[in-house]
C-alpha positions in Angstrom: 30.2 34.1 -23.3 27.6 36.2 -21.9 28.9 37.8 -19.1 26.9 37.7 -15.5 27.5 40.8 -13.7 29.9 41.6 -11.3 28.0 42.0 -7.8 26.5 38.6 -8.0 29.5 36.7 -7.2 29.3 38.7 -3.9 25.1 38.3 -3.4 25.2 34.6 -4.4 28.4 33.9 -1.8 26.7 35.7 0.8 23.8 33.8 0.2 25.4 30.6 0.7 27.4 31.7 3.4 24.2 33.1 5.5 22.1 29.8 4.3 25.2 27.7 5.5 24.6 29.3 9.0 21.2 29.1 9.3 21.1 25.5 7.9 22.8 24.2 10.7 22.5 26.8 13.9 19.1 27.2 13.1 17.2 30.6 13.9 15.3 30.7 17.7 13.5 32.6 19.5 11.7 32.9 23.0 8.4 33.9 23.4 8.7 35.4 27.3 9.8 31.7 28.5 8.6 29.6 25.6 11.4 28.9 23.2 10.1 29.0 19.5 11.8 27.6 16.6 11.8 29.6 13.4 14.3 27.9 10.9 15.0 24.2 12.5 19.0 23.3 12.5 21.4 20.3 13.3 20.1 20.4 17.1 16.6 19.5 15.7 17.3 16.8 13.8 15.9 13.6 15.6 18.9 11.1 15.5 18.7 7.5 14.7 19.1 4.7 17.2 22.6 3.7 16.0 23.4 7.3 17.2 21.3 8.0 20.3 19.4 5.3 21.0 15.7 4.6 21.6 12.3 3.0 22.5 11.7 -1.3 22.2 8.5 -2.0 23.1 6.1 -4.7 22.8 2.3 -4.5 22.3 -1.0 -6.7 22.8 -4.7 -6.5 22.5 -6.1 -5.1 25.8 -8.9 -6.2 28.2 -8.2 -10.2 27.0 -9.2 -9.2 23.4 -8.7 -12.1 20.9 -7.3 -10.7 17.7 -8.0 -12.0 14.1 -5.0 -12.3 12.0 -6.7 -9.1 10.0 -7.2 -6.9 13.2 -3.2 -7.6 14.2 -2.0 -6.5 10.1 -4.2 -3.7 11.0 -2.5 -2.5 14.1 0.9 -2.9 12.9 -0.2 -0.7 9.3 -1.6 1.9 11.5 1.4 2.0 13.9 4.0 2.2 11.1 1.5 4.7 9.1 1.9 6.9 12.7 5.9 6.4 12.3 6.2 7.7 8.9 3.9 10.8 9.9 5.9 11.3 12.4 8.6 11.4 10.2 10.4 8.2 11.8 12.5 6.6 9.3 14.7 4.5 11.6 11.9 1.8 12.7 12.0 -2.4 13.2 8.6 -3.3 13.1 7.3 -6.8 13.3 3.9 -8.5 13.7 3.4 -11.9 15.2 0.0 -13.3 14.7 0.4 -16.5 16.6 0.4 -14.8 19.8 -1.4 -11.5 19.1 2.0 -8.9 19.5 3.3 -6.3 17.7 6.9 -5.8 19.1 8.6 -2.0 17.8 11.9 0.3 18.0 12.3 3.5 17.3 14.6 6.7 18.3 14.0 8.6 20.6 12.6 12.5 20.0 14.8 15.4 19.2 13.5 17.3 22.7 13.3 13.8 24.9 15.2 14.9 28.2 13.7 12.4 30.8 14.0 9.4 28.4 11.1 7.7 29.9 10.2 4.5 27.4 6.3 4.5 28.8 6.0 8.0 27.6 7.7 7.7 24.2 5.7 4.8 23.4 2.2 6.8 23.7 3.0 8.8 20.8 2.4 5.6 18.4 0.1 3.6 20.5 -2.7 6.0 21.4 -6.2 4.4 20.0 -6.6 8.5 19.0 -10.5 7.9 18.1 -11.9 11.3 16.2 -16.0 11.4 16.9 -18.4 15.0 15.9 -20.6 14.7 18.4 -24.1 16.6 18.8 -24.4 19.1 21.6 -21.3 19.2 24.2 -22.9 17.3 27.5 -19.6 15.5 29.5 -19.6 13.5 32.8 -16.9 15.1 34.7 -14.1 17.9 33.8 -10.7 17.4 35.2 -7.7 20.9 35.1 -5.3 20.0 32.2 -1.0 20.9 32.5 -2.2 24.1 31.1 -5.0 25.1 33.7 -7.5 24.6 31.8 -10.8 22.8 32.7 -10.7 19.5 30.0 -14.1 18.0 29.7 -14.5 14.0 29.5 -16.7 11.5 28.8 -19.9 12.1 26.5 -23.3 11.7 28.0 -26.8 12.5 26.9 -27.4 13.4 23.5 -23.4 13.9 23.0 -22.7 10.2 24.1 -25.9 9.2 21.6 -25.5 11.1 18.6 -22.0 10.7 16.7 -22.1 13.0 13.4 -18.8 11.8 12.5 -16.3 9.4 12.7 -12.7 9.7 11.9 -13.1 7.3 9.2 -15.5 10.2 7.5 -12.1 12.3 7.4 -10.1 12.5 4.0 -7.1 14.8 5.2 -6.5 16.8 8.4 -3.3 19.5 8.2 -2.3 22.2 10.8 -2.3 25.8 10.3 -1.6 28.7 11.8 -4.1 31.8 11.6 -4.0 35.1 13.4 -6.5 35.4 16.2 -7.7 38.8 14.9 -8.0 40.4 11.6 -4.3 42.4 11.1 -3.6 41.0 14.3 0.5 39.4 14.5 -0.8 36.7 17.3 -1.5 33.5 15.8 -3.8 30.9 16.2 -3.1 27.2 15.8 -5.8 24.8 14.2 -6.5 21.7 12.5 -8.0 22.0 8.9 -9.7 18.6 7.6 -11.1 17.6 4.6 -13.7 15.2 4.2 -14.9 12.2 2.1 -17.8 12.1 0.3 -19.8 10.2 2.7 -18.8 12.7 5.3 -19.9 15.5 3.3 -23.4 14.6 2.8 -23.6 13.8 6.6 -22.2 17.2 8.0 -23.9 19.3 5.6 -27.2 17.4 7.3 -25.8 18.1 10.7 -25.1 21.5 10.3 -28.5 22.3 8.6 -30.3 20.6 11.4 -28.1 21.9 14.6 -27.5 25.4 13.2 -27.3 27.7 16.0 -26.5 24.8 18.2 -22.7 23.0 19.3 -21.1 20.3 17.6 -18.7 19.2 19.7 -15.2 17.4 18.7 -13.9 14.5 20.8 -10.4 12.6 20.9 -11.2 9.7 22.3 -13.4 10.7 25.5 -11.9 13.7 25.8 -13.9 17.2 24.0 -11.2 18.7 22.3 -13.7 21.8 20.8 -17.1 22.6 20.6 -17.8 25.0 18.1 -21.0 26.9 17.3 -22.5 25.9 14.2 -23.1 29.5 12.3 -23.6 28.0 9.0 -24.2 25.0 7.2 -21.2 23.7 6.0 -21.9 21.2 2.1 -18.2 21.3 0.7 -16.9 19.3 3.2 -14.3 21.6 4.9 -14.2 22.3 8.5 -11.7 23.0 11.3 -10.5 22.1 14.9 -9.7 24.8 17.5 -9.1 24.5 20.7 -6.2 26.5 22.3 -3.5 24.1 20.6 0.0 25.0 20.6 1.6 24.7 17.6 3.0 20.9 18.6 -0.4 20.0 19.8 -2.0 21.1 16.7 0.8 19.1 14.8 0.3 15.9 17.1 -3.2 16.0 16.4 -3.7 16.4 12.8 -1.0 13.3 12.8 -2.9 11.3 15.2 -5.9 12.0 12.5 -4.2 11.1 9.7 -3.0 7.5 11.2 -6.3 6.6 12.5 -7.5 5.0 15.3 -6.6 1.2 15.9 -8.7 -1.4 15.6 -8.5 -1.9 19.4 -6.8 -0.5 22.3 -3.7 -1.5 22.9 -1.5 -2.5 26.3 2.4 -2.5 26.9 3.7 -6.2 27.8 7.3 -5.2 27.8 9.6 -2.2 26.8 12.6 -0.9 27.6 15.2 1.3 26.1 18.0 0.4 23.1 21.3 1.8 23.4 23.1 3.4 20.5 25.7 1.3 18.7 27.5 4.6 18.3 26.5 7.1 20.6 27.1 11.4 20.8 30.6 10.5 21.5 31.2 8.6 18.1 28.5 11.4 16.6 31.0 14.8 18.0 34.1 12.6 16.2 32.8 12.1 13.0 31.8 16.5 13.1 35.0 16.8 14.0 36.6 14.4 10.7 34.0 16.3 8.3 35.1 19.9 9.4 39.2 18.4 9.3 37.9 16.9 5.9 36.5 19.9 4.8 39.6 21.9 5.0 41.5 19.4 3.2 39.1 19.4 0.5 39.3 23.3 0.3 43.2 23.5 0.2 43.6 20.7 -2.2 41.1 23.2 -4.4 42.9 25.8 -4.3 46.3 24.7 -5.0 45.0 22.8 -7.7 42.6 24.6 -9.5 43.0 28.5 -7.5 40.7 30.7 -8.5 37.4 28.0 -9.5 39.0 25.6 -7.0 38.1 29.2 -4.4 34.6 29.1 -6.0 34.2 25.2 -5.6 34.8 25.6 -2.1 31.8 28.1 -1.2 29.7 25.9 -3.7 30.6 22.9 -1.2 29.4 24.8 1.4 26.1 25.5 0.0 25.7 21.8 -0.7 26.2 20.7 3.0 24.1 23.0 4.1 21.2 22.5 1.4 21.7 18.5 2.4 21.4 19.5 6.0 18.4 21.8 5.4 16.7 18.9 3.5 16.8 16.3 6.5 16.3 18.9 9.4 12.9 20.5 8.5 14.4 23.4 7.6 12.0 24.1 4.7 8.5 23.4 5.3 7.9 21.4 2.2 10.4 18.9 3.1 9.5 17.3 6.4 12.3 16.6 8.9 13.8 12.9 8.9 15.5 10.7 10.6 19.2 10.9 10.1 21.2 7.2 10.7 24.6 6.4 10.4 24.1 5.4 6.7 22.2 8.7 6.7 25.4 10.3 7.1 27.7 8.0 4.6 24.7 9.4 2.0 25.4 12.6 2.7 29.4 12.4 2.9 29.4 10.4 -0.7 26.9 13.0 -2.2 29.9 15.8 -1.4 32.6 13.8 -2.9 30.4 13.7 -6.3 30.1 17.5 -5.4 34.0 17.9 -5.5 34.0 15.7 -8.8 32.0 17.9 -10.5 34.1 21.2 -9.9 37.0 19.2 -10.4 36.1 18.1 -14.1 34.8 21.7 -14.6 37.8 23.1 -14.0 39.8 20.3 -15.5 38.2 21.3 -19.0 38.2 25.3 -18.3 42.3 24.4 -17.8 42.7 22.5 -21.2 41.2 25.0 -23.1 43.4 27.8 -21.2 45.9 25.9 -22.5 44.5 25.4 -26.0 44.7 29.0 -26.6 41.4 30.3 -25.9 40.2 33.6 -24.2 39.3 33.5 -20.6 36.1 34.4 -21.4 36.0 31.4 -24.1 37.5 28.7 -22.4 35.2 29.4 -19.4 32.3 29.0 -21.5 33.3 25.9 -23.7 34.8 24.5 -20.2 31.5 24.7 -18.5 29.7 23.8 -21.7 31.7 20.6 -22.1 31.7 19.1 -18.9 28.1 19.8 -17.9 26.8 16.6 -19.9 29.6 14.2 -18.0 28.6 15.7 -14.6 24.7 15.1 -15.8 25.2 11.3 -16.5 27.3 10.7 -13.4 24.9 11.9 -11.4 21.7 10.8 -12.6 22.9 7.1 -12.6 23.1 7.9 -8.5 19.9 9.6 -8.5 18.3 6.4 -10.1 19.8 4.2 -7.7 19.1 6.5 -4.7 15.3 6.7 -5.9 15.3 2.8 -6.0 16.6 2.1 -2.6 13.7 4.7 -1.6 11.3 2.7 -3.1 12.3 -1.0 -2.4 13.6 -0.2 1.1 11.5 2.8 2.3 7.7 3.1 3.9 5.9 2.1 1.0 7.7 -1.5 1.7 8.0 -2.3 -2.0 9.8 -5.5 -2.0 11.0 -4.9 1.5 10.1 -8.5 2.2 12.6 -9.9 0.0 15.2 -8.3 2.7 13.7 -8.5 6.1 12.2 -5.1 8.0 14.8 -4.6 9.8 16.5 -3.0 7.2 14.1 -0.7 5.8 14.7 2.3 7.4 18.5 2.0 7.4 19.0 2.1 3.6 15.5 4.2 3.1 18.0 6.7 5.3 20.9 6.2 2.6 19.1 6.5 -0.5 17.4 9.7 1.1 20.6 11.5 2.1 22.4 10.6 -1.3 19.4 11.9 -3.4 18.8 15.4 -1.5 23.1 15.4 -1.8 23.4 14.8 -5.4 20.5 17.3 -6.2 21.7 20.0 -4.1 25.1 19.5 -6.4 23.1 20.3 -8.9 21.4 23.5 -7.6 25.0 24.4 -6.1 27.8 22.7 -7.8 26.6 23.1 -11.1 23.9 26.3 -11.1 26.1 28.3 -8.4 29.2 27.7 -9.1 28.8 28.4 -12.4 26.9 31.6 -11.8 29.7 33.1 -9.5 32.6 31.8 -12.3 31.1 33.7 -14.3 30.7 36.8 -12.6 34.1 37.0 -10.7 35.9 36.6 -14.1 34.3 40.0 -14.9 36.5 41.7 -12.4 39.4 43.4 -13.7 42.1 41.6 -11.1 40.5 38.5 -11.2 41.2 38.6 -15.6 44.5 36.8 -15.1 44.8 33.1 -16.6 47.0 31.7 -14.5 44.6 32.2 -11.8 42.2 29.4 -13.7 45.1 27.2 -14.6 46.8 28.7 -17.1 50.4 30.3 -17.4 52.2 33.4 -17.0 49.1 36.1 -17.9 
């Protein structure tokens, strides 16, 4: 067996150990009396309406408007296009065409404090209407909650001359960008990328208004009005404005989705109250850690010194699972975490424990067999990795099926009614991030840190891996 060397049992523990903390305390700051979030945790993980509730709300074409069966399908794929960017797995959305409404649930946000239904129902029903418009002539200014003056409504040449529409954008993304060359304060803006057709007509703008404003409106409100310095033919630009790092976020959302094909009033809405509730949330914390425990002393009586080993690997599965629905890692957006979330994520660590279990099961038969330590860690390991592999594949097939039939993309969903989309797109989710972070933990980690603490000269022993006497 090749041997790993002795330290990295120690590194790759306190590794897990210091990713198990972060993963579910999170890492804040505060920004004189702005609180930033670094490294999101549990408290940032926007719960599902089983567990804390939400928005209902229903919705009809303003101003008397008489929609076409088209215009409603519309609406509702725009509104559940503005779910999904949000990150909003736990949705009911339906559309009835007969009488023009579009009734739909969703949880509440992670920071909502007032829990005011009007306001949480603005963040999906906003017509959010992206224009370039030339020169940056408004009606009337009004002081926005940050003190600054906020121009609105477009008159004159602005109001006339639209150089894009947000149908001419491709992609829009925030960034962050320091304000200053080597300078540590940051910037927030919106990048966007745009179609073909959107090229052709900016790089005409820019060419004929160089020197001059193009200003950028939401709606009638001037979000920007930049300078045009150069003319701009590869069809890149960006937004600034001031934003916040939400309000760039918001926005480049609120791009993404669309505007509606009308505006949109609120006939009813009200709040939903969880089936569950924090209550039934603190209890089922309080049965993982108790579970936990159990787990972890059944390990080591068993199975001592990999049973040990198993344990931290456990730990460094949770938390990787947790990391993967929190936001914690900025290539995996945050999600929505159900009650099904949760049974995903509590079935995922039971395959966890299997896995160590039949590793050390084999590591213990060859022991037994006569083998070197050294040996019957290495055919042990060997030998079991292919039964662990099948086991969990199989899951991960299933998981990436419910994903697909039952998740945004609606692939079959109609065979099974929306309303239970995002409860088993929240199941096969938290299953697949579980069984892949056994994979990365229970079977890469684990395996790693066997390895090196059987280099130690105390930890040499057999009986300490199953064996007898020494």
């Amino acid at each position: 067996m090749k041997r790993v060397r002795k330290p990295v049992f120690f590194i790759v523990a306190l590794l897990i150990l210091c990713f198990g903390c972060a993963s579910i305390f999170g890492i804040h700051g505060q920004n004189g009396d702005i609180p930033i979030t670094y490294v999101k945790g549990i408290n940032d993980i926007r719960w599902g309406i089983d567990i804390r509730g939400g928005v209902e709300a229903t919705f009809r074409p303003a101003d008397g408007v008489d929609a076409t069966d088209d215009q409603i399908s519309s609406a509702k794929a725009i509104i559940e296009t503005r779910l999904v960017s949000s990150n909003i797995t736990d949705y009911e959305l339906y559309a009835d065409k007969t009488n023009d409404r579009i009734i739909v649930r969703f949880p509440w946000k992670v920071d909502e404090k007032d829990f005011d239904p009007e306001t949480a129902i603005e963040e999906i029903s906003a017509t959010a209407e992206l224009t370039f418009r030339e020169g940056r002539e408004y009606e009337s200014n009004d002081v926005g909650s940050d003190g600054k003056t906020v121009a609105k409504t477009p008159k004159g040449v602005t109001k006339e001359n639209v150089v894009l529409s947000g149908s001419d954008v491709k992609k829009a993304e925030a960034h962050a960008v320091p304000k200053e060359e080597n300078s540590a304060e940051m910037e927030y803006l919106i990048s966007l990328e745009l179609e073909e057709s959107g090229k052709e007509k900016f790089a005409k703008a820019t060419e004929r208004l160089k020197g001059q404003y193009i200003s950028i409106w939401m709606d009638d409100v001037m979000i920007s009005a930049p300078q045009v310095n150069a003319v701009i033919t590869n069809g890149e630009a960006s937004i600034t404005g001031g934003f916040t790092a939400k309000e760039a976020s918001e926005l480049a959302q609120k791009i993404n989705a669309g505007a509606l094909p009308f505006k949109l009033e609120t006939s009813n809405f009200g709040t939903i109250n969880p089936t569950l509730g924090n209550s039934a949330l603190t209890a089922m914390g309080i049965a993982a850690c108790i579970a936990m425990v159990l787990i972890c002393l059944f390990m080591l009586f068993m199975y001592r010194m990999p049973g040990f080993i198993a344990c931290i690997a456990l730990i460094g599965q949770m938390a990787l699972s947790l990391a993967a629905v929190s936001g914690f890692f900025s290539f995996a957006s945050s999600f929505t975490m159900t009650l099904p979330g949760i049974a995903g994520i509590i079935l995922s660590i039971g395959m966890g424990v299997d896995a160590n279990i039949i590793t050390a099961e084999r590591i213990k038969e060859e022991i037994r067999n006569g083998k070197t330590l050294d040996g019957a860690i290495d055919k042990g390991c060997r030998s079991s990795f292919w039964a662990i592999f099948d086991g969990n594949i199989t899951v991960i097939i299933v998981a990436v099926i419910l994903m697909c039939v039952f998740g945004p993309s609606n692939i079959l969903s109609f065979w099974f009614g929306p309303s239970t989309t995002g409860i088993i797109y929240s199941f096969g989710y938290t299953l697949l991030v579980g069984v892949v972070s056994n994979f990365v933990m229970g079977v890469g980690a684990s395996r790693i840190m066997l390895r090196s603490f059987s280099g130690l000269k105390f930890a040499r022993k057999k009986w300490m891996y199953g064996g007898k006497g020494q």
